[in-house]
PyMOL CGO cylinders between C-alpha atoms (Angstrom):
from pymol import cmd
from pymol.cgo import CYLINDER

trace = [
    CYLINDER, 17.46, 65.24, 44.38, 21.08, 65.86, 42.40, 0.3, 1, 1, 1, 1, 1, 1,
    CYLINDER, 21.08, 65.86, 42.40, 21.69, 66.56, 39.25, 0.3, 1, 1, 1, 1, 1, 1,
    CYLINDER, 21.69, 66.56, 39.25, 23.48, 62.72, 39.17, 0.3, 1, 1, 1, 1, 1, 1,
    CYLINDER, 23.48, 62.72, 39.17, 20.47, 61.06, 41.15, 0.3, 1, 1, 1, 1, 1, 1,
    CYLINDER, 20.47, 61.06, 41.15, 17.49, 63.30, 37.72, 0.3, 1, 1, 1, 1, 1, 1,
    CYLINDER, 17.49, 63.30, 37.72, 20.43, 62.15, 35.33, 0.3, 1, 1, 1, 1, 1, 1,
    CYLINDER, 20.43, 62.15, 35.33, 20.17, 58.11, 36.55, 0.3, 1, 1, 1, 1, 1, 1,
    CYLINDER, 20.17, 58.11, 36.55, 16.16, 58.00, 37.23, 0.3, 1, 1, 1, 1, 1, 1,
    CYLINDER, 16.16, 58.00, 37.23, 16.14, 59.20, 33.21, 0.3, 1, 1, 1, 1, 1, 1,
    CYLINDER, 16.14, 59.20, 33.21, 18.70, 57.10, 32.39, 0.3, 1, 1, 1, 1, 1, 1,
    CYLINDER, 18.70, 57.10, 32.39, 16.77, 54.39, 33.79, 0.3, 1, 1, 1, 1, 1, 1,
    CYLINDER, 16.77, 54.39, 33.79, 13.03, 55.52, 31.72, 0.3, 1, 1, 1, 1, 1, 1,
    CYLINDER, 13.03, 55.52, 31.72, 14.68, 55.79, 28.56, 0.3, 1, 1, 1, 1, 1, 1,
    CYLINDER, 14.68, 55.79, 28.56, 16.14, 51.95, 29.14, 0.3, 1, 1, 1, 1, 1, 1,
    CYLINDER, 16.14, 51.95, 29.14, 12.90, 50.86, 30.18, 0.3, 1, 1, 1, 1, 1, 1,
    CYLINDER, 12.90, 50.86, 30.18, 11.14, 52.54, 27.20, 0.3, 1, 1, 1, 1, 1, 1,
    CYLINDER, 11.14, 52.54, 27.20, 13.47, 51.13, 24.77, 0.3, 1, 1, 1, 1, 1, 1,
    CYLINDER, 13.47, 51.13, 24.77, 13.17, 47.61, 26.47, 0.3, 1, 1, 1, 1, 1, 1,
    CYLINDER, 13.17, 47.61, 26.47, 9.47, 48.43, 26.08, 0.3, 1, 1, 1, 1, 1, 1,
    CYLINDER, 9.47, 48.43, 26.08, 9.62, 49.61, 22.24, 0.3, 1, 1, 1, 1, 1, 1,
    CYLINDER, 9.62, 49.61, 22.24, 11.71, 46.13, 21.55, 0.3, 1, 1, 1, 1, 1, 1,
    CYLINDER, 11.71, 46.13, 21.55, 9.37, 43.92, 22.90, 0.3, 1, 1, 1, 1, 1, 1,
    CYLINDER, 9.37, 43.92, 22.90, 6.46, 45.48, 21.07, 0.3, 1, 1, 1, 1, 1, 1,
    CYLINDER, 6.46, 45.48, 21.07, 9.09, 45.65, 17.36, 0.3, 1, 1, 1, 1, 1, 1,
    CYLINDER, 9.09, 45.65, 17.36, 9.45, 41.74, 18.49, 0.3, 1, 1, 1, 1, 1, 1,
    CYLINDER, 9.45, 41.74, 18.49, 5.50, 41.30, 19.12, 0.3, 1, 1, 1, 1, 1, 1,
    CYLINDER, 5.50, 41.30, 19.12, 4.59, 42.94, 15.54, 0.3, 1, 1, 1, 1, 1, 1,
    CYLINDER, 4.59, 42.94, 15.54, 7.11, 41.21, 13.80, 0.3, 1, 1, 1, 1, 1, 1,
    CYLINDER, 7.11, 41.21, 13.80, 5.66, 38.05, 15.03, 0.3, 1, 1, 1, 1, 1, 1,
    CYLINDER, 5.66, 38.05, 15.03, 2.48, 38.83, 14.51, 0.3, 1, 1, 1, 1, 1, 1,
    CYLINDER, 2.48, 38.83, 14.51, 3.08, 39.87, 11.20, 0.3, 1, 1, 1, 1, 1, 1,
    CYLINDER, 3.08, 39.87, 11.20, 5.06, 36.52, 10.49, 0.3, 1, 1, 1, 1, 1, 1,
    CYLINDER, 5.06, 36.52, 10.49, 1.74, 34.52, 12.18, 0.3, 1, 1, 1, 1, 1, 1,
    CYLINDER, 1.74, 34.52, 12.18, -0.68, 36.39, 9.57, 0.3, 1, 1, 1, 1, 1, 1,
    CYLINDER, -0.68, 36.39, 9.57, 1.59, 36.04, 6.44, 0.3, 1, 1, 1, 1, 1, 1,
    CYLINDER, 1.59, 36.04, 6.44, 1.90, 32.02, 7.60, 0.3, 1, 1, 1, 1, 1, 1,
    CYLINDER, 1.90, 32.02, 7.60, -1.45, 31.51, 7.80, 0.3, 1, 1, 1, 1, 1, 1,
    CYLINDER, -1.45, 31.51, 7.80, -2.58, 33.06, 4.81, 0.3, 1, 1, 1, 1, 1, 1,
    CYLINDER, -2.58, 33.06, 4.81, -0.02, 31.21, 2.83, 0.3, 1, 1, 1, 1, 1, 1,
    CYLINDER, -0.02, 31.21, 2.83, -1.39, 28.06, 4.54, 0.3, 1, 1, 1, 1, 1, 1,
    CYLINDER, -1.39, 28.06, 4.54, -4.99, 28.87, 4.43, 0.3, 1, 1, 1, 1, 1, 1,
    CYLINDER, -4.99, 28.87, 4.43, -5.49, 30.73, 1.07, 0.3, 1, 1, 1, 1, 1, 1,
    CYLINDER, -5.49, 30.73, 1.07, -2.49, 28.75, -1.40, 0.3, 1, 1, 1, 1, 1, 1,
    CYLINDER, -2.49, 28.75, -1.40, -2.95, 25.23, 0.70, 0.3, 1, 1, 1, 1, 1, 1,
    CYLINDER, -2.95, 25.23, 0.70, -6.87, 25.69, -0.04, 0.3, 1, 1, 1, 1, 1, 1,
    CYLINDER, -6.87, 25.69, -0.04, -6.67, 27.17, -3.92, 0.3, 1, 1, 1, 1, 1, 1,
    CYLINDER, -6.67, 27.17, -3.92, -4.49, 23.87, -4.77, 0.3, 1, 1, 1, 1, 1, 1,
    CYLINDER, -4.49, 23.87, -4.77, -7.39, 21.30, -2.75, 0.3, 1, 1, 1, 1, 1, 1,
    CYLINDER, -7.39, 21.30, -2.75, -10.12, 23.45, -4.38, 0.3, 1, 1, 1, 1, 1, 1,
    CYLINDER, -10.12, 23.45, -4.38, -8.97, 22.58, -8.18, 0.3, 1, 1, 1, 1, 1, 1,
    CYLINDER, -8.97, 22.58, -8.18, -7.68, 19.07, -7.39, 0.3, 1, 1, 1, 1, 1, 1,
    CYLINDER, -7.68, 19.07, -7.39, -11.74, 18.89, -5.43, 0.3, 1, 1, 1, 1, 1, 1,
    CYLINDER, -11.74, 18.89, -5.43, -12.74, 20.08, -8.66, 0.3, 1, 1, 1, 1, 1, 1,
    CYLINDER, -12.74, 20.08, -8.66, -11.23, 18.12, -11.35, 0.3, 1, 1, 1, 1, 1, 1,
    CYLINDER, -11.23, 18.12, -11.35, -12.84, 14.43, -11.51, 0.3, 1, 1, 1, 1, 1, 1,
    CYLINDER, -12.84, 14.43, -11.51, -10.95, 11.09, -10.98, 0.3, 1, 1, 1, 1, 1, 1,
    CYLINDER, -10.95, 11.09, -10.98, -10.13, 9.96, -14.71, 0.3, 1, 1, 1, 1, 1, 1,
    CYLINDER, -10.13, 9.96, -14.71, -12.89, 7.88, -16.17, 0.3, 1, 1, 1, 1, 1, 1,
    CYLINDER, -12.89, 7.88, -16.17, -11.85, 4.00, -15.99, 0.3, 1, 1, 1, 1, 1, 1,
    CYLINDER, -11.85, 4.00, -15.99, -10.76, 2.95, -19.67, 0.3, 1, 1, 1, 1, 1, 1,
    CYLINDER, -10.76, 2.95, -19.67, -11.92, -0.88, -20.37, 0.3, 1, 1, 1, 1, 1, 1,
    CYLINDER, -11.92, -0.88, -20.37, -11.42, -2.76, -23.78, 0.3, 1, 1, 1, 1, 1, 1,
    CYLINDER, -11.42, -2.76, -23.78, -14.21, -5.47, -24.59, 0.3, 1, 1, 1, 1, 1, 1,
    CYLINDER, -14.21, -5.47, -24.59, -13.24, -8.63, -26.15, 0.3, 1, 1, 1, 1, 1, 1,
    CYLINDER, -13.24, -8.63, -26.15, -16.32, -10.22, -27.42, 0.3, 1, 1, 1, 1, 1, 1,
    CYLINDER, -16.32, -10.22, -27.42, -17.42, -13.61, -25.91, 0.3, 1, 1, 1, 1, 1, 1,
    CYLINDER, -17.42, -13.61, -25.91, -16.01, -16.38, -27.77, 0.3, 1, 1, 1, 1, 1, 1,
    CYLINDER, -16.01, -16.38, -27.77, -15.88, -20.14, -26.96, 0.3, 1, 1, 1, 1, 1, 1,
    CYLINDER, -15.88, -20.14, -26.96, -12.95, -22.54, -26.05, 0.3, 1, 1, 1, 1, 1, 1,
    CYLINDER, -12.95, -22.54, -26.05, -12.66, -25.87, -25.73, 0.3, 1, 1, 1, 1, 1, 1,
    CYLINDER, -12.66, -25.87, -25.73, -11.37, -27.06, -22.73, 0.3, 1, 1, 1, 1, 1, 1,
    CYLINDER, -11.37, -27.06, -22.73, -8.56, -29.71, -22.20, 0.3, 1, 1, 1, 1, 1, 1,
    CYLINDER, -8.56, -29.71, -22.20, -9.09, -33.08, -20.47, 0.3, 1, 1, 1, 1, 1, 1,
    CYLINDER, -9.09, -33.08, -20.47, -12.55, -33.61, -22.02, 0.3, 1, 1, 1, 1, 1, 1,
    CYLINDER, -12.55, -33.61, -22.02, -15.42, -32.20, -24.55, 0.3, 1, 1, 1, 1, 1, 1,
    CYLINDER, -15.42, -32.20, -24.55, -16.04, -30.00, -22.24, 0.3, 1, 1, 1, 1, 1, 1,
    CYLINDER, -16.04, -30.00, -22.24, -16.52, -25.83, -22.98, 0.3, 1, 1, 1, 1, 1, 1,
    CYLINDER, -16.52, -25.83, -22.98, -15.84, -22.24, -21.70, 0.3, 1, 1, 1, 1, 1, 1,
    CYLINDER, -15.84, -22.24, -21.70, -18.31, -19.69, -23.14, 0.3, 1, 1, 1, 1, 1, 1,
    CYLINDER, -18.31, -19.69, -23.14, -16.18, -16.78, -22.14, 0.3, 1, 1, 1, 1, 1, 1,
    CYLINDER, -16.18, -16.78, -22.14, -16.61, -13.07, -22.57, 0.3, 1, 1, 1, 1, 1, 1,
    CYLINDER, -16.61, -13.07, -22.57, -14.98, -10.18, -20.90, 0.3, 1, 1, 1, 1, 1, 1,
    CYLINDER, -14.98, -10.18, -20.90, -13.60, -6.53, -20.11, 0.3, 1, 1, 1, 1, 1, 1,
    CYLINDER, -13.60, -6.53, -20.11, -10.20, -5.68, -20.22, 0.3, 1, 1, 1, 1, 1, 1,
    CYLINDER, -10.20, -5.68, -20.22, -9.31, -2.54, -17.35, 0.3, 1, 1, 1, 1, 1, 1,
    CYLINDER, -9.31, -2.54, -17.35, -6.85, -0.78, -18.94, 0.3, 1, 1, 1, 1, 1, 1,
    CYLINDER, -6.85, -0.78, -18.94, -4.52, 2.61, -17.97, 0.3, 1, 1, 1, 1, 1, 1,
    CYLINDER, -4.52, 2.61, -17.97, -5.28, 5.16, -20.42, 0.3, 1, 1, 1, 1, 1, 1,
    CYLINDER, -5.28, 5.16, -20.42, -6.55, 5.51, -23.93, 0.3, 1, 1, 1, 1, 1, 1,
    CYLINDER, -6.55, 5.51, -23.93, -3.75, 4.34, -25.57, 0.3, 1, 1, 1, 1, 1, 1,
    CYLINDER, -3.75, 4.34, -25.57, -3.43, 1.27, -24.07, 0.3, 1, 1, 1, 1, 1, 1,
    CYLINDER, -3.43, 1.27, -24.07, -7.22, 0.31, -25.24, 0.3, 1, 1, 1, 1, 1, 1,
    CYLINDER, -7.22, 0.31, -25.24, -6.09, 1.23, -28.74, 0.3, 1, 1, 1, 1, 1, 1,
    CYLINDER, -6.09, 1.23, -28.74, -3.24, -0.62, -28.84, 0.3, 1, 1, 1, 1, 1, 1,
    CYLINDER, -3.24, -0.62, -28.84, -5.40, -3.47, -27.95, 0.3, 1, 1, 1, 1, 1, 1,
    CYLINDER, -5.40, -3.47, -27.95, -8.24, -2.21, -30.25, 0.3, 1, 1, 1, 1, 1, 1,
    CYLINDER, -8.24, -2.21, -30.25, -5.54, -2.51, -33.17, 0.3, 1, 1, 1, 1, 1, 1,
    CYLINDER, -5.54, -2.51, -33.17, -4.04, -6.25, -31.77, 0.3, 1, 1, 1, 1, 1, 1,
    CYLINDER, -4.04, -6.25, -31.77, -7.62, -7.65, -31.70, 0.3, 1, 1, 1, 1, 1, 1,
    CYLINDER, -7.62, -7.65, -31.70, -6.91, -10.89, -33.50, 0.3, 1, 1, 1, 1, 1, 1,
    CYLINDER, -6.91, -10.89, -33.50, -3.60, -11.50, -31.75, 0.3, 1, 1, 1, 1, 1, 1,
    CYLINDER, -3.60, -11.50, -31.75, -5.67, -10.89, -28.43, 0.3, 1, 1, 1, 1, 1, 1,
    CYLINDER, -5.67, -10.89, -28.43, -7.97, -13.22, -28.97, 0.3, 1, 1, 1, 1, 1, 1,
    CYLINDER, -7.97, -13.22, -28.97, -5.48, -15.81, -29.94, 0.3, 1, 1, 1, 1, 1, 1,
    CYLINDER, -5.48, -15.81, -29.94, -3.55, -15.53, -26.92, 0.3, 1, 1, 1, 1, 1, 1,
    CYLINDER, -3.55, -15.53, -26.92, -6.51, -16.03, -25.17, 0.3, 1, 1, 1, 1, 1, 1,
    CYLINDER, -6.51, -16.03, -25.17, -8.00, -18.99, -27.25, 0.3, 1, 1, 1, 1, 1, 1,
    CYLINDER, -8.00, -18.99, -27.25, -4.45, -20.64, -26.75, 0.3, 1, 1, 1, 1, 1, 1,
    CYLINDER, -4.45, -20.64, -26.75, -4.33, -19.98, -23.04, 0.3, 1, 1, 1, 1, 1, 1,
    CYLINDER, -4.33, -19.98, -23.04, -7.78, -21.04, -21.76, 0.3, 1, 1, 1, 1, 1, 1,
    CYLINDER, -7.78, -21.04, -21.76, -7.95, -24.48, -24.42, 0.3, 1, 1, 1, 1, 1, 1,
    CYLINDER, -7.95, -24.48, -24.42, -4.99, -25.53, -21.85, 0.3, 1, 1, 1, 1, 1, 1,
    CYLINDER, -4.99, -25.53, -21.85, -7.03, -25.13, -18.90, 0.3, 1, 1, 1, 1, 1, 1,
    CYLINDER, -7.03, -25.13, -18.90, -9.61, -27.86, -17.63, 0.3, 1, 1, 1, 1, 1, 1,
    CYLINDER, -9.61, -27.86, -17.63, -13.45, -27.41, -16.39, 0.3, 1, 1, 1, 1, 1, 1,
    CYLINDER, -13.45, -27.41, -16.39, -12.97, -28.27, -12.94, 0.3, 1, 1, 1, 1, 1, 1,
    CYLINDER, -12.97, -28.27, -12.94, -10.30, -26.14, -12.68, 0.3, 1, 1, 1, 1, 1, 1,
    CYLINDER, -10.30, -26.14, -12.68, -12.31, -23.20, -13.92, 0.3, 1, 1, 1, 1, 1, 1,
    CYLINDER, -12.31, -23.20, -13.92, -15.26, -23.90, -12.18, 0.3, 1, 1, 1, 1, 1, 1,
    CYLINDER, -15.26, -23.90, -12.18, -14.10, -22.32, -8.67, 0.3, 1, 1, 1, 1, 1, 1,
    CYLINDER, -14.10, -22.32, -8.67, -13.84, -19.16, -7.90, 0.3, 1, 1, 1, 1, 1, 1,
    CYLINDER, -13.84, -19.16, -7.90, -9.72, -19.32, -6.71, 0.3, 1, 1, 1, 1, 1, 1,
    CYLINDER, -9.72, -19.32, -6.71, -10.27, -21.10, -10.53, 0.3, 1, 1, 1, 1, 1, 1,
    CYLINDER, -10.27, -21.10, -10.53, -11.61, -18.09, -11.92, 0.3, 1, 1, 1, 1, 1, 1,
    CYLINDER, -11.61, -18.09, -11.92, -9.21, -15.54, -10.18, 0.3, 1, 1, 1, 1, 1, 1,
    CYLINDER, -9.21, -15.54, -10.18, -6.29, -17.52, -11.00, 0.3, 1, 1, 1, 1, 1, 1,
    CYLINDER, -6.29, -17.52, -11.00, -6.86, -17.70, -14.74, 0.3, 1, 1, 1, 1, 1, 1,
    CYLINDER, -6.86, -17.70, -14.74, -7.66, -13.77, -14.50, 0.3, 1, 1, 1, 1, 1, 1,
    CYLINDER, -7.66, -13.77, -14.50, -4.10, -13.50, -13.35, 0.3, 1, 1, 1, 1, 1, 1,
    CYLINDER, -4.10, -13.50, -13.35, -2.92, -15.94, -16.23, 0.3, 1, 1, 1, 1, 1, 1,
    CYLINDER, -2.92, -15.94, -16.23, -4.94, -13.80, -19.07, 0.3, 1, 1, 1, 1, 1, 1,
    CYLINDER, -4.94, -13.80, -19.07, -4.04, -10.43, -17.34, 0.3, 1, 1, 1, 1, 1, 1,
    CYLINDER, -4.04, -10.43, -17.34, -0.41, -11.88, -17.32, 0.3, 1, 1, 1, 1, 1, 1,
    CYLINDER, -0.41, -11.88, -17.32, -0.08, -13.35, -20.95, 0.3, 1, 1, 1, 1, 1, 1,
    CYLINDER, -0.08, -13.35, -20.95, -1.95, -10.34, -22.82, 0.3, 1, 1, 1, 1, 1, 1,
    CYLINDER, -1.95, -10.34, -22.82, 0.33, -7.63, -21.45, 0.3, 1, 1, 1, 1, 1, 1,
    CYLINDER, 0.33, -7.63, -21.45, 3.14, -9.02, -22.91, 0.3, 1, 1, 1, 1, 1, 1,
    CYLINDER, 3.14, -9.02, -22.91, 3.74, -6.95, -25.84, 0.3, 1, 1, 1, 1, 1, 1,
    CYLINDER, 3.74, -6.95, -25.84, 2.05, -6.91, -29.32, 0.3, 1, 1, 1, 1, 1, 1,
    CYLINDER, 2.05, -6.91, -29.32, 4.81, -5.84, -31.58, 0.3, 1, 1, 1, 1, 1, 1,
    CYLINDER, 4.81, -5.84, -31.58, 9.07, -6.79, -31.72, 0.3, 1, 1, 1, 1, 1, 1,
    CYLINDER, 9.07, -6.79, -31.72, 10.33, -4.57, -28.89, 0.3, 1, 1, 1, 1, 1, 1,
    CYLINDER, 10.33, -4.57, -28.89, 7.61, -3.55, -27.73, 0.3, 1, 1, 1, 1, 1, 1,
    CYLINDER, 7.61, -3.55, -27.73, 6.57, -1.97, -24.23, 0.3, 1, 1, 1, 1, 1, 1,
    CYLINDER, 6.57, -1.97, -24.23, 4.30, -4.75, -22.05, 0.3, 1, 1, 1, 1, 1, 1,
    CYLINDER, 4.30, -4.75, -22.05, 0.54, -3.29, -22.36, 0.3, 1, 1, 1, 1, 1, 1,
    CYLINDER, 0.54, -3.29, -22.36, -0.59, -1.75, -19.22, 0.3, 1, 1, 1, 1, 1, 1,
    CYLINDER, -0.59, -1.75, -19.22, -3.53, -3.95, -18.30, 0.3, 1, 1, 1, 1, 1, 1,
    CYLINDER, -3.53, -3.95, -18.30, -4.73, -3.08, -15.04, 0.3, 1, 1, 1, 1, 1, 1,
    CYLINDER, -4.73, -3.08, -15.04, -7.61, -6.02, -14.70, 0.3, 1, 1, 1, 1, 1, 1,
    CYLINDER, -7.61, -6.02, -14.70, -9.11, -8.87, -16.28, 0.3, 1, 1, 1, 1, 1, 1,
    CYLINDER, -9.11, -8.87, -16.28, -13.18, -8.70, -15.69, 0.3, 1, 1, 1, 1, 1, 1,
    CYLINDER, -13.18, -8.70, -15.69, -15.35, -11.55, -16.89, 0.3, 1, 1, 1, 1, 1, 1,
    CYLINDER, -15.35, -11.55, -16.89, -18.55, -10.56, -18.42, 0.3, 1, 1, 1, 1, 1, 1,
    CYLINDER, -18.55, -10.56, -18.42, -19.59, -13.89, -19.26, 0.3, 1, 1, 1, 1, 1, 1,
    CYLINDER, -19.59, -13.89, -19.26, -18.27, -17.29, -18.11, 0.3, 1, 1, 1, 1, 1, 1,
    CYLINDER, -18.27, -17.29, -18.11, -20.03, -20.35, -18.18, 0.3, 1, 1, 1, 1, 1, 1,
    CYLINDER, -20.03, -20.35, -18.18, -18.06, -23.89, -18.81, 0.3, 1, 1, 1, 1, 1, 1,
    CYLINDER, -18.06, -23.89, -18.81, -20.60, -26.66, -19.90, 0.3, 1, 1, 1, 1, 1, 1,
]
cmd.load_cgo(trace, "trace")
């Protein structure tokens, strides 16, 4: 063996070795890059599901309106209505707390227009849900915001 022939063969080991030592830099950098992503995933992605698992849905917020009764157009017939106003937050039900009267009168006026037979059903019934839900979130005071009411739930309805 020449000098030129030992000088290649070593040439050709320290090329393979640094081949080798790149593919193992390019191995632990990925690896490193795998375990950094999945602890970012598995130890931030569960923290944040943990405290929204642990903080309970909002408690629903209703207003009552005592039952009152209406008479009904068309006849002597009337409504004996009572029911639950669903509203979005706490403000909301003290607006409406606070507008009482002026609820109830919107109501009164509202339901005296309708007729039994129309109330009788139960489209009847869901329709004049929509009609109350619709006329008492219009707002309470000049320039006003409309009241966020969510749902109109009867508590008592009975037309006689």
């Amino acid at each position: 063996m020449t000098h030129s022939d030992s000088f290649s063969s070593r040439r050709r080991q320290q090329g393979a070795a640094r081949t080798l030592l790149l593919i193992g830099v390019v191995v632990l950098v990925a690896v490193l890059a795998a375990g950094a992503g999945g602890y970012f995933y598995f130890m931030k992605g569960h923290s944040g599901s943990a405290q929204a698992a642990e903080q309970p849905p909002p408690k629903p917020t209703f207003v009552k309106v005592d039952p009152m009764t209406v008479n009904l157009s068309g006849d002597s017939r009337v409504l004996y209505i009572g029911l639950s106003l669903a509203v979005a937050n706490q403000a909301t039900a003290d607006t409406l707390t606070a507008h009482m009267p002026e609820v109830r009168n919107r109501m009164l006026i509202t339901l005296s227009d309708q007729s039994a037979d129309a109330l009788t059903s139960a489209s009847g019934k869901r329709e004049i849900a929509k009609t109350l839900r619709e006329t008492l979130r219009k707002p309470y005071e000049k320039d006003g915001k409309p009241v966020a009411i969510k749902n109109v739930l009867f508590t008592d309805f009975i037309v006689q």
